[in-house]
PDB file with SEQRES, HELIX, SHEET and CRYST1 records, atoms N, CA, C and O in Angstrom:
SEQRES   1 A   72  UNK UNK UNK UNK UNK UNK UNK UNK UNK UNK UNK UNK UNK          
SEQRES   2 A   72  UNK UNK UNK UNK UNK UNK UNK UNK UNK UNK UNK UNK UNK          
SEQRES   3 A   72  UNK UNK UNK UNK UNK UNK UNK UNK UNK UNK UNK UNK UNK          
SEQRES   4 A   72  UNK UNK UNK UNK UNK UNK UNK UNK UNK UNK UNK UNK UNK          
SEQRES   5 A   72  UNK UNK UNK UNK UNK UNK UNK UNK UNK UNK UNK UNK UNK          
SEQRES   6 A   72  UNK UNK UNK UNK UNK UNK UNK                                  
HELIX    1 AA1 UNK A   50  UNK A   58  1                                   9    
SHEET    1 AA1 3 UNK A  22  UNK A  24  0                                        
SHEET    2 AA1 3 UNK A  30  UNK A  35 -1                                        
SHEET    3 AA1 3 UNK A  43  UNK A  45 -1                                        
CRYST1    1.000    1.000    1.000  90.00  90.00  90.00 P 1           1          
ATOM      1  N   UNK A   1      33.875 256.391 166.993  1.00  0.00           N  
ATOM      2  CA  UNK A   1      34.383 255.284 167.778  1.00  0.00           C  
ATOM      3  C   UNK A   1      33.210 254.377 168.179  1.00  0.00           C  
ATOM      4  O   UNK A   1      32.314 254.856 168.874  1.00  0.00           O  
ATOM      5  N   UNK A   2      33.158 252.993 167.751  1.00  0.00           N  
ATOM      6  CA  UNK A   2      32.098 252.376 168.067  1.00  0.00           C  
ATOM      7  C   UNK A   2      32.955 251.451 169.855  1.00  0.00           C  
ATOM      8  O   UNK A   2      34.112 251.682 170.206  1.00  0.00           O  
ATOM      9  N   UNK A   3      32.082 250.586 170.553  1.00  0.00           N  
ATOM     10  CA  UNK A   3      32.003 250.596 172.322  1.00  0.00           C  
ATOM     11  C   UNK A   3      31.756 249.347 171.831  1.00  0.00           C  
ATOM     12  O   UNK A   3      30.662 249.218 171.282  1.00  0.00           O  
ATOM     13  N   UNK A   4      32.512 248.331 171.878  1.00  0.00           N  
ATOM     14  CA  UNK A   4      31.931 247.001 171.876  1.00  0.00           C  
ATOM     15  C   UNK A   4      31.733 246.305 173.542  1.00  0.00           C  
ATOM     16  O   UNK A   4      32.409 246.328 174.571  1.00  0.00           O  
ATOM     17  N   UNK A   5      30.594 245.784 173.183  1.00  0.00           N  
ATOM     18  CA  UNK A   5      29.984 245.011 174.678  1.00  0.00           C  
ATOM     19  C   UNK A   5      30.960 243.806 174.562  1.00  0.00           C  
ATOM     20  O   UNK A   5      31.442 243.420 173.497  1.00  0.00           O  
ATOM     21  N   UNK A   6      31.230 243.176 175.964  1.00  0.00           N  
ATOM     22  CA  UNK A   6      31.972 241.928 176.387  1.00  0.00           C  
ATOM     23  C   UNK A   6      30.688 241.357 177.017  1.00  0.00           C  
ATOM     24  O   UNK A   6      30.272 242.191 177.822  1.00  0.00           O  
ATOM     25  N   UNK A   7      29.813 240.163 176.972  1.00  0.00           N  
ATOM     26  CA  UNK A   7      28.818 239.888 177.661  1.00  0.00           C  
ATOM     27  C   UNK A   7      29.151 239.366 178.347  1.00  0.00           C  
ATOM     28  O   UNK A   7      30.369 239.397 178.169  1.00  0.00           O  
ATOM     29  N   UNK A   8      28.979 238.859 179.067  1.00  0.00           N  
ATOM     30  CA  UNK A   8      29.592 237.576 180.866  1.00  0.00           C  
ATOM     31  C   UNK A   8      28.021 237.308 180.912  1.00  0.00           C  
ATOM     32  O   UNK A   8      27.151 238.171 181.026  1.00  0.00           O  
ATOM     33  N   UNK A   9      27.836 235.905 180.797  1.00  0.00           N  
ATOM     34  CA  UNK A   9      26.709 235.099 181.826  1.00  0.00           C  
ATOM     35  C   UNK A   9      26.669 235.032 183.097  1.00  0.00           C  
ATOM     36  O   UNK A   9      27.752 235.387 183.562  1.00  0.00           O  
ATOM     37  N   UNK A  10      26.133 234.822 183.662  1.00  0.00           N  
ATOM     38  CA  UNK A  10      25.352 234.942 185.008  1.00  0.00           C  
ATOM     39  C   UNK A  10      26.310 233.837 185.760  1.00  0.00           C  
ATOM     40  O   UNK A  10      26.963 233.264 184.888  1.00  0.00           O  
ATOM     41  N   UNK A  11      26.591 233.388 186.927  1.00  0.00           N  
ATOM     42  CA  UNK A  11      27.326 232.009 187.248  1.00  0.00           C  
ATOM     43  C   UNK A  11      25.842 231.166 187.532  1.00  0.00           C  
ATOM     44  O   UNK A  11      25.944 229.942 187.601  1.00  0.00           O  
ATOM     45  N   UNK A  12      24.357 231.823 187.713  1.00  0.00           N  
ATOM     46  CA  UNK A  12      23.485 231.097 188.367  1.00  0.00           C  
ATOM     47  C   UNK A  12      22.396 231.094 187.172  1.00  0.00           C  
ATOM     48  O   UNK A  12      21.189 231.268 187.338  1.00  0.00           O  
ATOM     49  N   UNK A  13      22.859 230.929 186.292  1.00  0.00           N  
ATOM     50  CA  UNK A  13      22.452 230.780 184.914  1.00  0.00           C  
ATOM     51  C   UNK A  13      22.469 228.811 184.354  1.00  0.00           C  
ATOM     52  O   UNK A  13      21.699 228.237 183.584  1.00  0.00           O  
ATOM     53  N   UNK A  14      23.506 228.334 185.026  1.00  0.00           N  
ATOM     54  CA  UNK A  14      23.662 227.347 184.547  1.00  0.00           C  
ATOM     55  C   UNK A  14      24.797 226.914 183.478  1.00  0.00           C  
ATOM     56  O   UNK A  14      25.783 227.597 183.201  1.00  0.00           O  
ATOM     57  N   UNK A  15      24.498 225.744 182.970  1.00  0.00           N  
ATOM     58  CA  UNK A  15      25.682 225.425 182.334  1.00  0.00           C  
ATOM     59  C   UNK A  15      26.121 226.485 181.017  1.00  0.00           C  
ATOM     60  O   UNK A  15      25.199 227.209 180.641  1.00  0.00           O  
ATOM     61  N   UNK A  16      27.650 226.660 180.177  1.00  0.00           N  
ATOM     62  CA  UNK A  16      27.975 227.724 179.464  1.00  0.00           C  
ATOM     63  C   UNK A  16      26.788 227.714 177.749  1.00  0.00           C  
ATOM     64  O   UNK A  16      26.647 228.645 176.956  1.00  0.00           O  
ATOM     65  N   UNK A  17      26.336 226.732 177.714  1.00  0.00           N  
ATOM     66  CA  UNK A  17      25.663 226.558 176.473  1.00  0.00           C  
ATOM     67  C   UNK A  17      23.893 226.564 176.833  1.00  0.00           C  
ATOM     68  O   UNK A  17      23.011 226.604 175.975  1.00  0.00           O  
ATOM     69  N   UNK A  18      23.716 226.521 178.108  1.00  0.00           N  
ATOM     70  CA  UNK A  18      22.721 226.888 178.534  1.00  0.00           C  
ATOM     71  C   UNK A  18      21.563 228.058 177.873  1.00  0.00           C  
ATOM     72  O   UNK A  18      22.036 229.193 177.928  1.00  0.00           O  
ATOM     73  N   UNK A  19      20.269 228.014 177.315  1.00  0.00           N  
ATOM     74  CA  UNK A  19      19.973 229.237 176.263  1.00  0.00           C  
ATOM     75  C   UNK A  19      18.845 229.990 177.391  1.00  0.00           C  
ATOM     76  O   UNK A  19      18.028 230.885 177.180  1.00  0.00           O  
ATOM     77  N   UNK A  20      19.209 229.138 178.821  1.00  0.00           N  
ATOM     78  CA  UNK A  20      18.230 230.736 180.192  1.00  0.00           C  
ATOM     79  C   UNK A  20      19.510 231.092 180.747  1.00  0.00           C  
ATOM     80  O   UNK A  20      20.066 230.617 181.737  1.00  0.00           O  
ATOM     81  N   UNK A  21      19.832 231.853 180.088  1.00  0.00           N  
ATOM     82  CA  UNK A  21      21.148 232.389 180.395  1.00  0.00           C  
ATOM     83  C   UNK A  21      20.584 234.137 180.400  1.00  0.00           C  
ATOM     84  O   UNK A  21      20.051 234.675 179.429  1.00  0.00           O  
ATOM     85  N   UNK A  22      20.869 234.840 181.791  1.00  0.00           N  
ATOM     86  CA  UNK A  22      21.260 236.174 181.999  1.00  0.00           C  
ATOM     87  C   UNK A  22      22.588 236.452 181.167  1.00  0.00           C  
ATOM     88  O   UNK A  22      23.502 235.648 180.986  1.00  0.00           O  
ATOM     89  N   UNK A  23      22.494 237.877 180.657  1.00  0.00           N  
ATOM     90  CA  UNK A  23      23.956 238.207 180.183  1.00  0.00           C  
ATOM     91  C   UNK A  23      24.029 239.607 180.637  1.00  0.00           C  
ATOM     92  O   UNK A  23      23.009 240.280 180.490  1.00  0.00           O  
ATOM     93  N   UNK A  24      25.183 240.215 181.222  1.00  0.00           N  
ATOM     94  CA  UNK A  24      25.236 241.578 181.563  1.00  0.00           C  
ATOM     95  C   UNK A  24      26.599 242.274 180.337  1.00  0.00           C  
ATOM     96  O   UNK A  24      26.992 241.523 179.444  1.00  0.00           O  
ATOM     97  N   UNK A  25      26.949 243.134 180.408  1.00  0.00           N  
ATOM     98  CA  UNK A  25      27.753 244.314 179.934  1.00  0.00           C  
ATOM     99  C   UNK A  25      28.016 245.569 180.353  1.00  0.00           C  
ATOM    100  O   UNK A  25      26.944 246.163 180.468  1.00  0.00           O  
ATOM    101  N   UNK A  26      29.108 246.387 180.689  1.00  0.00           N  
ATOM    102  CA  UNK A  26      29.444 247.464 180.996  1.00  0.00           C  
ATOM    103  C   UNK A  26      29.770 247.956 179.796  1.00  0.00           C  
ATOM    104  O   UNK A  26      30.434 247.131 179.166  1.00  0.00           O  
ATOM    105  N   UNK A  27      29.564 249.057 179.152  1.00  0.00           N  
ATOM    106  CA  UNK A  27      29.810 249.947 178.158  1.00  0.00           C  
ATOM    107  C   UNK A  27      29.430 251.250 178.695  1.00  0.00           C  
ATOM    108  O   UNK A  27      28.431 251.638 179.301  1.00  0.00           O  
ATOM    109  N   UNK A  28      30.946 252.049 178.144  1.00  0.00           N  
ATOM    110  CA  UNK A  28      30.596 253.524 179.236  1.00  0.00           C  
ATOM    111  C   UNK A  28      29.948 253.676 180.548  1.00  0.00           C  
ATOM    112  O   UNK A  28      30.545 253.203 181.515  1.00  0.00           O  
ATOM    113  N   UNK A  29      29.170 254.079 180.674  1.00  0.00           N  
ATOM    114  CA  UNK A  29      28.763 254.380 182.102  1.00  0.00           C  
ATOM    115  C   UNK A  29      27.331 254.075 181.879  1.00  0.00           C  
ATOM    116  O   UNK A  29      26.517 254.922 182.246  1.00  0.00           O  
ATOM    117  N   UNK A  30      26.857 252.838 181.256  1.00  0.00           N  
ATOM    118  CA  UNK A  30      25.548 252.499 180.934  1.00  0.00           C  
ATOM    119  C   UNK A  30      25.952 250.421 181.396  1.00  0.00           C  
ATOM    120  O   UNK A  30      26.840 249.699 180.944  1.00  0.00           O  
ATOM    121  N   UNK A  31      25.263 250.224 182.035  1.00  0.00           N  
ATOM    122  CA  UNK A  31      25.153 248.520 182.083  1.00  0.00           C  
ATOM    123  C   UNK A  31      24.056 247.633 181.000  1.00  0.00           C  
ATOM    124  O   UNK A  31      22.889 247.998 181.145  1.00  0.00           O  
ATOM    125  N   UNK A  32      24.192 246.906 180.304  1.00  0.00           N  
ATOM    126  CA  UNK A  32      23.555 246.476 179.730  1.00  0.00           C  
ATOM    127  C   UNK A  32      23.421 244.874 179.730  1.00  0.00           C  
ATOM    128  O   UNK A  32      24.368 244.088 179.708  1.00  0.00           O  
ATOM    129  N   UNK A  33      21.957 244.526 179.759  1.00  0.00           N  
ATOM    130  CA  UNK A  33      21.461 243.318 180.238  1.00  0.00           C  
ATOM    131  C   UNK A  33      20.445 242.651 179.257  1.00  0.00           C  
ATOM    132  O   UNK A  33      19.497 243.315 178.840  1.00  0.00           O  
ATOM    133  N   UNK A  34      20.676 240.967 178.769  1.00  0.00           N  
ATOM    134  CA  UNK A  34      20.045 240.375 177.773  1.00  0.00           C  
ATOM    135  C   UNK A  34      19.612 239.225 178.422  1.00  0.00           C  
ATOM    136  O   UNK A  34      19.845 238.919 179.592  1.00  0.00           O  
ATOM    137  N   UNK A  35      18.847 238.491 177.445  1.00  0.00           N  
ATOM    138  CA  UNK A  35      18.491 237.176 177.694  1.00  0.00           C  
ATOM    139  C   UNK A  35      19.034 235.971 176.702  1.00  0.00           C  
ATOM    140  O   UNK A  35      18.488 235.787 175.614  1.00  0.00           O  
ATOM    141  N   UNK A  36      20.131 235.172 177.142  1.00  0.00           N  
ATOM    142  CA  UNK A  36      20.555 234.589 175.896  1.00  0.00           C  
ATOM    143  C   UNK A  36      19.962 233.864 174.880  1.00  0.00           C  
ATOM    144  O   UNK A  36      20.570 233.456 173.890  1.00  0.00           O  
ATOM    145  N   UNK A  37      18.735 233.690 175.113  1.00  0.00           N  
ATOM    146  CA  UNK A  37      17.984 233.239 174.135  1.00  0.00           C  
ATOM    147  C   UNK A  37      16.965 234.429 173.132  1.00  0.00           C  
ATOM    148  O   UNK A  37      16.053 234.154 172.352  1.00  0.00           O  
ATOM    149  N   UNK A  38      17.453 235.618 173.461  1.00  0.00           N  
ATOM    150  CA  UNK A  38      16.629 236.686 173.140  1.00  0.00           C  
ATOM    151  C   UNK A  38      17.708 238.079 172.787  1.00  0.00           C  
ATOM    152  O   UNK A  38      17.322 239.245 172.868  1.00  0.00           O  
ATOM    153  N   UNK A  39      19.253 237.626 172.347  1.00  0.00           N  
ATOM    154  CA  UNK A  39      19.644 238.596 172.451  1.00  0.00           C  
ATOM    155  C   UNK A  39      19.577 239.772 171.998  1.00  0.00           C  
ATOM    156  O   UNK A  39      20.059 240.512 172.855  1.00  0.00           O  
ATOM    157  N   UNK A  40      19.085 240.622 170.701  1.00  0.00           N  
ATOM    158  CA  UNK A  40      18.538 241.491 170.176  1.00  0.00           C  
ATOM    159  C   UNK A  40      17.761 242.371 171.244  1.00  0.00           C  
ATOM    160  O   UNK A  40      17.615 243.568 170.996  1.00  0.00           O  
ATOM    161  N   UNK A  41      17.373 241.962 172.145  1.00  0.00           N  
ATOM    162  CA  UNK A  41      16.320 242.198 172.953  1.00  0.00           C  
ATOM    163  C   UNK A  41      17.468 242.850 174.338  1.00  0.00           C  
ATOM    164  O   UNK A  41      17.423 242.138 175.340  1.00  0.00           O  
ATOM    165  N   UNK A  42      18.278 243.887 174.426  1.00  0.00           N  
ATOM    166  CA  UNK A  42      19.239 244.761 175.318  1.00  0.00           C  
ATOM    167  C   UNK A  42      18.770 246.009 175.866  1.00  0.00           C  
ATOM    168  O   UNK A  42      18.651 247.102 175.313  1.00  0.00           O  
ATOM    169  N   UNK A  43      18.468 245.571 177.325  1.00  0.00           N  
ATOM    170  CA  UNK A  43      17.747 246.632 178.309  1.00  0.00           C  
ATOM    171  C   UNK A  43      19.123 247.301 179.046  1.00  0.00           C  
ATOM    172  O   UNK A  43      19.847 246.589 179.742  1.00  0.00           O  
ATOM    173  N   UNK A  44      19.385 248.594 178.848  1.00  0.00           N  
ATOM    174  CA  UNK A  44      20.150 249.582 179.080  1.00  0.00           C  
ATOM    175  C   UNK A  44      20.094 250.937 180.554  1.00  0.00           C  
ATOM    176  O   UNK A  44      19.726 252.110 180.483  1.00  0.00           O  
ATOM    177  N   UNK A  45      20.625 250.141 181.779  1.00  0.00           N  
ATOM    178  CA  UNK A  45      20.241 250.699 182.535  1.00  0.00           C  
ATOM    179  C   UNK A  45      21.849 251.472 182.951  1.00  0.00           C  
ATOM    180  O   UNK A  45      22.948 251.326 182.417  1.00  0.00           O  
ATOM    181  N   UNK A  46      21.395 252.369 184.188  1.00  0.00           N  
ATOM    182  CA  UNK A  46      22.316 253.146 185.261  1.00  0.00           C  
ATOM    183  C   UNK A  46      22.878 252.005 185.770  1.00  0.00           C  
ATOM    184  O   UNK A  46      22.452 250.989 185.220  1.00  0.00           O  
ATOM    185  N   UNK A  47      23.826 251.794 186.779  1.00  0.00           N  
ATOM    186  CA  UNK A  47      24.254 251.082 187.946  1.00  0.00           C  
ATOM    187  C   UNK A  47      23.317 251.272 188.841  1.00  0.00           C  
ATOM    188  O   UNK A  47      22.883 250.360 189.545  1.00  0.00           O  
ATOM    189  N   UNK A  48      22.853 252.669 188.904  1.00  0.00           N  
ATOM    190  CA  UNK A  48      22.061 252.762 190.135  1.00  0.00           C  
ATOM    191  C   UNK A  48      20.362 252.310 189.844  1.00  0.00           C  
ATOM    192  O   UNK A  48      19.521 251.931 190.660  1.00  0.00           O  
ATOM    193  N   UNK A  49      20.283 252.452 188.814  1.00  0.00           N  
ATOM    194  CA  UNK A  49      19.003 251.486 188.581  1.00  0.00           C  
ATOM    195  C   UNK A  49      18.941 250.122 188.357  1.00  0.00           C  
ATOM    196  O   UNK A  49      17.901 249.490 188.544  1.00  0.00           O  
ATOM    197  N   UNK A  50      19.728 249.736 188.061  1.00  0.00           N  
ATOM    198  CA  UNK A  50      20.407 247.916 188.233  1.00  0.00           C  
ATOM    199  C   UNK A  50      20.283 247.513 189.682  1.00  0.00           C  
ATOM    200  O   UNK A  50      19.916 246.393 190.038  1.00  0.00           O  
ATOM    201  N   UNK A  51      20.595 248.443 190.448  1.00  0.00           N  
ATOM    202  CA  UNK A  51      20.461 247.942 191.894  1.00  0.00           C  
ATOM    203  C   UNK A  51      19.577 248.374 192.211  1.00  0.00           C  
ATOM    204  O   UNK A  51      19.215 248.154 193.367  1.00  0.00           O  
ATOM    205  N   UNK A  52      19.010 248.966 191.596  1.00  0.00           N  
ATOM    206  CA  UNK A  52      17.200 249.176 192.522  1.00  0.00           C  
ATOM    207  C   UNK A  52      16.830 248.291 192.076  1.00  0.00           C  
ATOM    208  O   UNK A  52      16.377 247.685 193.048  1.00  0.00           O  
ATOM    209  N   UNK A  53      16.584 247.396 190.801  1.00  0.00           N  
ATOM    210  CA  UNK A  53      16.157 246.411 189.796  1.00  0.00           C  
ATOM    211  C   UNK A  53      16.280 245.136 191.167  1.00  0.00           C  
ATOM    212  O   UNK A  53      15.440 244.413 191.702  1.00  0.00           O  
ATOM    213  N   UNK A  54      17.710 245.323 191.351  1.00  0.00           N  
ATOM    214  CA  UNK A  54      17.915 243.915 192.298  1.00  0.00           C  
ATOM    215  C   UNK A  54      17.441 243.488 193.119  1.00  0.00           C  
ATOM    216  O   UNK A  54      16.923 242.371 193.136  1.00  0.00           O  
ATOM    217  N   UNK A  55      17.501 244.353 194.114  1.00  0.00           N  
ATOM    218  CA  UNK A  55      16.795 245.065 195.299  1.00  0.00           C  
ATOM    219  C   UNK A  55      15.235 244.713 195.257  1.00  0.00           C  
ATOM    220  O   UNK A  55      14.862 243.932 196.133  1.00  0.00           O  
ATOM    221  N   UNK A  56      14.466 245.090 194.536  1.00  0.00           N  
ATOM    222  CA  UNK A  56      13.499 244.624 194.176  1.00  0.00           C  
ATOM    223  C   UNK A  56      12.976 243.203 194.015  1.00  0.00           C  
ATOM    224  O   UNK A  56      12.009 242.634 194.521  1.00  0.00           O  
ATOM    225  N   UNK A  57      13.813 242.847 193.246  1.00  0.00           N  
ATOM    226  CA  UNK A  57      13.907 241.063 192.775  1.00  0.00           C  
ATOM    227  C   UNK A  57      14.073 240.286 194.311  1.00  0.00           C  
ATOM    228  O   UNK A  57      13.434 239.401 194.878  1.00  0.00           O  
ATOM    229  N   UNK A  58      15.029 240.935 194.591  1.00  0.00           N  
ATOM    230  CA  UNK A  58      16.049 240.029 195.966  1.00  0.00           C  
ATOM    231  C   UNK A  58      14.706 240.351 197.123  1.00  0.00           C  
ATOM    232  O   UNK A  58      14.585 239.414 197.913  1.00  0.00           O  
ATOM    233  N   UNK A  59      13.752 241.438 197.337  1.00  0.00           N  
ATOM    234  CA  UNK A  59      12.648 241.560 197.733  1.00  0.00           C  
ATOM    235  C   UNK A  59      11.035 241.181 197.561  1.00  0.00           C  
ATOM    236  O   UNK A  59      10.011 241.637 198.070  1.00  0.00           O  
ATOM    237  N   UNK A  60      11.250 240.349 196.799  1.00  0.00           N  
ATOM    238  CA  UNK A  60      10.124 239.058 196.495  1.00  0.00           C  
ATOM    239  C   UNK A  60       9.172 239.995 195.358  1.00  0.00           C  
ATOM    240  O   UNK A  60       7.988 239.760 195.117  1.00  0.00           O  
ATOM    241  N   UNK A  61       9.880 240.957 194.813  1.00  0.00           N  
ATOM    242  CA  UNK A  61       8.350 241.544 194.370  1.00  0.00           C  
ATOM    243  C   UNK A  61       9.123 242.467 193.096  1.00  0.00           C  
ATOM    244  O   UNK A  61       9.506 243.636 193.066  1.00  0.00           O  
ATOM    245  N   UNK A  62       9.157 241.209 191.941  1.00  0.00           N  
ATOM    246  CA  UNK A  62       9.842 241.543 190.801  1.00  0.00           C  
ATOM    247  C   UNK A  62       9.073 242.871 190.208  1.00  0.00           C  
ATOM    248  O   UNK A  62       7.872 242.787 190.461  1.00  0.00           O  
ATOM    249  N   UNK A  63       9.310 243.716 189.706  1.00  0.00           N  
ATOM    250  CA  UNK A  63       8.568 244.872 189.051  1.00  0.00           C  
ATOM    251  C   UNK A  63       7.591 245.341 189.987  1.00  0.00           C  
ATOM    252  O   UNK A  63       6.733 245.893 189.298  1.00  0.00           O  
ATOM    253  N   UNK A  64       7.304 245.404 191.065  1.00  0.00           N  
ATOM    254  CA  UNK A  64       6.702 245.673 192.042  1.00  0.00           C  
ATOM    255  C   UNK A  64       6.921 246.860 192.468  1.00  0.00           C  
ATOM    256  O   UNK A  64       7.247 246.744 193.649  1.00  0.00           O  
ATOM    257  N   UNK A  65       6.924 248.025 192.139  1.00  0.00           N  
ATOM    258  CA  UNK A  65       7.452 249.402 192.474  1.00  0.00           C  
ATOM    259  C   UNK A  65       8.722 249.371 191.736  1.00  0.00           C  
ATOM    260  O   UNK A  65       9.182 250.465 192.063  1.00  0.00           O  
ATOM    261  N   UNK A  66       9.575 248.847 190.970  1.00  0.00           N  
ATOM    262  CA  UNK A  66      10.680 249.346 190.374  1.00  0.00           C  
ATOM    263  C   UNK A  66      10.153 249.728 188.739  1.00  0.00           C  
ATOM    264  O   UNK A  66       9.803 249.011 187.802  1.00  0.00           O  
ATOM    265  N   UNK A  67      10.340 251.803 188.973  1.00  0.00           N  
ATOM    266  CA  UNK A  67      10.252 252.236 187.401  1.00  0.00           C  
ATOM    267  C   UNK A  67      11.023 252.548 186.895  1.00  0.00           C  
ATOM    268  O   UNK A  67      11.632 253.573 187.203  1.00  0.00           O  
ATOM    269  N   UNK A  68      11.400 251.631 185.673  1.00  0.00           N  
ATOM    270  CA  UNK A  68      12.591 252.397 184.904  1.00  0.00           C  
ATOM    271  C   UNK A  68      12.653 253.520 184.568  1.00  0.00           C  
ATOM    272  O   UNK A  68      11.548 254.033 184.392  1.00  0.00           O  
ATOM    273  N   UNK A  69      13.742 254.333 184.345  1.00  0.00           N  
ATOM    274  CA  UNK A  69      13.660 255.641 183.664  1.00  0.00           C  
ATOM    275  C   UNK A  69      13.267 256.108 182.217  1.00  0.00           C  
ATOM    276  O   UNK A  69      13.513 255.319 181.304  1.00  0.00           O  
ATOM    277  N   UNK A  70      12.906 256.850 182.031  1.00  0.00           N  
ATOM    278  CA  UNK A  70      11.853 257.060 180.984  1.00  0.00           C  
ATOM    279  C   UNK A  70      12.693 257.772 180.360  1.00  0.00           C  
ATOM    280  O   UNK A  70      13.160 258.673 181.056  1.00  0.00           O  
ATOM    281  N   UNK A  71      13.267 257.696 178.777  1.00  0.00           N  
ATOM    282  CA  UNK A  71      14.314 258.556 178.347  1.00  0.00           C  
ATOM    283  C   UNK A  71      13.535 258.992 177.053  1.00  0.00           C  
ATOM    284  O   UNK A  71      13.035 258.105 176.362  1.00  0.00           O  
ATOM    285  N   UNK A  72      13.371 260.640 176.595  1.00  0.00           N  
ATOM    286  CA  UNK A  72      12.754 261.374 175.821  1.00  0.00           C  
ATOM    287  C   UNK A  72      13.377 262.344 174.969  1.00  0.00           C  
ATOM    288  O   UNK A  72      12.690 263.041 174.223  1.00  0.00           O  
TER     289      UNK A  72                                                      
END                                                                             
């Protein structure tokens, strides 16, 4: 069974043809996040690491203590 992604842009992305466009996806119990000008390029997080991600951002200090999980 292949999981096809539905992407949704960002609303604070800008206009729909816009190419700095955020894109998110829910598939299974994994969220997945692109850059519309870069889509190939799909970073695959938790919910709960999406909101540490945010959290972070929304706290002035992008990548600033937020580590992704390391999968082996």
């Amino acid at each position: 069974m292949t999981l096809v992604a539905e992407w949704e842009k960002s609303s604070f992305s800008g206009a729909h043809d816009s190419a700095n466009c955020i894109e998110l996806a829910a598939v299974g119990g994994v969220v997945l996040l692109r850059e519309s000008d870069a889509p190939a390029n799909v970073l695959a997080l938790t919910r709960g690491t999406l909101a540490g991600l945010v959290r972070q951002v929304k706290a002035g200090s992008p990548g600033g203590g937020f580590e992704p999980p390391v999968h082996r």
